[in-house]
Every structure is written in structure tokens, then in C-alpha cells.
N, C-alpha and C positions, 0 to 999 in steps of 0.2 A: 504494500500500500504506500504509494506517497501523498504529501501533505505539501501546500505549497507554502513558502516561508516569504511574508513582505515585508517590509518597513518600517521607520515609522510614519510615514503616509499611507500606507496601508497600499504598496504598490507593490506586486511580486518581483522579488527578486530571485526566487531559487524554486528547490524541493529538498523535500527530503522524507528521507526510505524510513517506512514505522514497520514494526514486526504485528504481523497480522495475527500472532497468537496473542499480543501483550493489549491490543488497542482495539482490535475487532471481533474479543473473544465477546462470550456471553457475558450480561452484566448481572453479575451475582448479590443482588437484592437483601440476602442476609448477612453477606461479609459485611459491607457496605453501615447496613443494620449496627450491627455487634462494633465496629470500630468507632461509631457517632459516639454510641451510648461510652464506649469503651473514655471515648475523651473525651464526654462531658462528664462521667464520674471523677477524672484525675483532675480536674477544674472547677470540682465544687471544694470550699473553702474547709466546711469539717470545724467550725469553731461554733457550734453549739452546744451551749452547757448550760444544764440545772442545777440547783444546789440539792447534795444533799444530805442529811443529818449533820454531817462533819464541817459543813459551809455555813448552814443556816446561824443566826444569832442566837443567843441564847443558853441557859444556867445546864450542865451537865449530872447538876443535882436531883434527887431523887427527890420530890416534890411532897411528898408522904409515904410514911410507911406503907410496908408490904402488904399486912393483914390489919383488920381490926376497924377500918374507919368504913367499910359498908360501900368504898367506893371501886369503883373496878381498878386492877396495880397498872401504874405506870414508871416507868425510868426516870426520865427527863421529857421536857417540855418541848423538845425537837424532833419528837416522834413525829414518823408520817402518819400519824392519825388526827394528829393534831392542825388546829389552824396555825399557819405562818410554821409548819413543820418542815422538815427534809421532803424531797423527791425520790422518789422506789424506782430505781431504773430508769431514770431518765437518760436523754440522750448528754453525750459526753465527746468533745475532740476526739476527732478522729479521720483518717485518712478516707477517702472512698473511694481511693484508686485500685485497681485490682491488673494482674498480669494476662496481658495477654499475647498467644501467640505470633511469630513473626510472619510468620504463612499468612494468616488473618489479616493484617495489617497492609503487607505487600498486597493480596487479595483484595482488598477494600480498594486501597489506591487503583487496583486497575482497573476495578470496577466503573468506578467512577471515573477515570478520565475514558474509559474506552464508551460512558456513558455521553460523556462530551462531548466525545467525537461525532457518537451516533447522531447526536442532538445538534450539532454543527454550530456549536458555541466553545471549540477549541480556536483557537487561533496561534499561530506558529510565526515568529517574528525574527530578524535575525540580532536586533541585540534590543537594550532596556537599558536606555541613558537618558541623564538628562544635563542638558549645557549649564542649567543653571538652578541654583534652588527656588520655583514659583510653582504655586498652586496651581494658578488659572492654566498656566503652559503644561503641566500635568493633565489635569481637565480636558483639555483638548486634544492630546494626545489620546487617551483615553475613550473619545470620541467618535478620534476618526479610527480606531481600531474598532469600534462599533460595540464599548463596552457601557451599557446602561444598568442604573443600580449596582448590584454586589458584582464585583471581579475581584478576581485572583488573579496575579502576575508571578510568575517563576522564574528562577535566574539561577544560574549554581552561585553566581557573587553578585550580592547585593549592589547598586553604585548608591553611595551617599546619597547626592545630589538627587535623584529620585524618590529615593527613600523619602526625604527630609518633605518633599516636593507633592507627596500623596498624603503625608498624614491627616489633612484637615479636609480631607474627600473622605465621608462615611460611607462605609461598607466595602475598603477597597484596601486592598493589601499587595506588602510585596514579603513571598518569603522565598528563601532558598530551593533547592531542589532536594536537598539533603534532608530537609525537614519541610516540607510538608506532608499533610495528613490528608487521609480522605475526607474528612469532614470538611476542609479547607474548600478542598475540589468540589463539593456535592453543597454547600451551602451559597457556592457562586453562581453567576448565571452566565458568566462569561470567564472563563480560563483563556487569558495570555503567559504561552512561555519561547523562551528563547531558543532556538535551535538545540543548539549545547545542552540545556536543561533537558531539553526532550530528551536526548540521546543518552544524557545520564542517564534519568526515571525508566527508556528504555532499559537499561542495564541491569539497573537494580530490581527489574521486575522481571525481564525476559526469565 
């Protein structure tokens, strides 16, 4: 399969060879699945906490005796039976990242860009620069690439001056080829990457 690679006027200048197992296999709907969830658990914070017994305020004195006063026994006043007591297993810090396979992962990614493709919102460019750090000149690039709302841009090396030049454009990223994720690819609506990058992502998935 080739893919043609333009500009950034969006003029073709080349081709280039994709491997028809990596980009025009089938799009496997539940890799895809399992890596979302997979990083939105490792992105959730995990800083929820209740108090309890040992947090809540209050005397660790035995408030009356054991027997004899007609009233039912208690310990301390920070019992969870009581008002303004301890919490019984509440939630507590904690991680909610969990391991997932690399097969899985690589899987998802291919899924998703071999969904891109099908969907004819990949775009193949030959590099991701920009002369100078500006928004608006971002923007427009961005445009005449035919990318509207959320895109993703790929690159094996970042350039500054780009970088710097997308921040304050919502829903629009630039990341590595090394580290992007499927979610990255599947929450855009338009995927730009650069020759080079493609041919990495081929690599790493072929």
C-alpha cells in the first residue's frame, strides 16, 4: 500500500510504502477497548480519602464503664456507630493503574491508526516545523492540512518552535512517535504524522 506524503501546503510531494499487515489489517475493536480504559485508569489521581477511627477527632477514653449503667458498652467516642465517628472501609490513596500486556498495546495502536486510515483522516506529511513561535501561523497550518477540532501530530523529534506554537489551540497535540498511545490516535479526528514517524510506528508494530 502507498500513502502519499505533502507539505506543509498540503501539496504532494512523494509516497511512501505502508505494510498492508500493520495498517490495513482488521480493526480490532476490543484491543482498542482494553488500552483506553487501560490509560484512563493510570490517569486517574487515587487521592481519595476518609477518615477513619484513627483520623477522626476525638477522646480515646472509654466513656463508661463496661457493665452496670443499663447502657449498651462502648470504647471511645470515635466509633463508626457513632455520629462524627470513623469510616469502615472507606476509600483510601491509591494507585489504579494496572499492567498491561505489550501485545495489547502495540495491538490497540494498530488498530487505531489502521482505523484512520480506513476513515481517510491519516495524513502523511514530510516534516513538522515551524519558523517561528505563533499561534495563528500554527492554526493555519493546521488548516490547510484539513485538520478541524481534535488532531494529533507525530514526529519521532519534537521541534520546539511548534511545540510552543500549538499549545493554546484546544484539542491538539504534538507527541512523539515513541510514545504515543492508542487513545491519543482514537480520540482524534484527524492524525498528522511525518514520514519518518510513520516508518518508525511501522517498525514497532510490523
Amino acid at each position: 500500500m502507498q500513502l502519499d506524503v505533502v507539505d506543509n501546503e498540503n501539496k504532494k510531494v512523494g509516497t511512501v510504502d505502508v505494510n498492508d499487515e500493520v495498517f490495513g489489517g482488521r480493526v480490532n475493536v476490543d484491543l482498542m477497548w482494553e488500552s483506553v480504559v487501560h490509560a484512563n485508569a493510570a490517569d486517574r489521581q487515587g487521592t481519595h480519602q476518609t477518615k477513619n477511627r484513627a483520623n477522626v477527632s476525638g477522646s480515646g477514653k472509654k466513656p463508661w464503664r463496661q457493665k452496670g449503667t443499663g447502657r449498651a458498652r462502648v470504647g471511645e467516642i470515635r466509633n463508626p456507630l457513632w455520629r462524627k465517628g470513623g469510616t469502615v472501609f472507606g476509600p483510601q490513596p491509591r494507585s489504579y493503574d494496572f499492567r498491561l500486556p505489550k501485545k495489547v498495546e502495540r495491538g490497540a495502536l494498530r488498530a487505531a491508526l489502521a482505523a484512520k486510515l480506513q476513515g481517510n483522516a491519516l495524513v502523511v506529511v514530510d516534516t513538522l516545523a515551524a519558523s517561528e513561535i505563533k499561534t495563528k501561523a500554527a492554526a493555519e497550518l493546521l488548516k490547510r492540512l484539513g485538520c478541524e477540532g481534535k488532531a494529533v501530530l507525530i514526529d519521532v523529534a519534537l521541534d520546539d518552535k511548534l511545540s510552543r506554537s500549538l499549545k493554546n489551540i484546544p484539542g491538539v497535540s504534538l507527541v512523539r512517535s515513541a510514545k504515543v498511545t492508542a487513545r491519543d490516535v482514537i480520540d482524534a479526528n484527524r492524525v498528522v504524522a511525518t514520514k519518518s514517524a510513520l516508518e518508525k510506528l511501522q517498525e514497532a508494530l510490523a
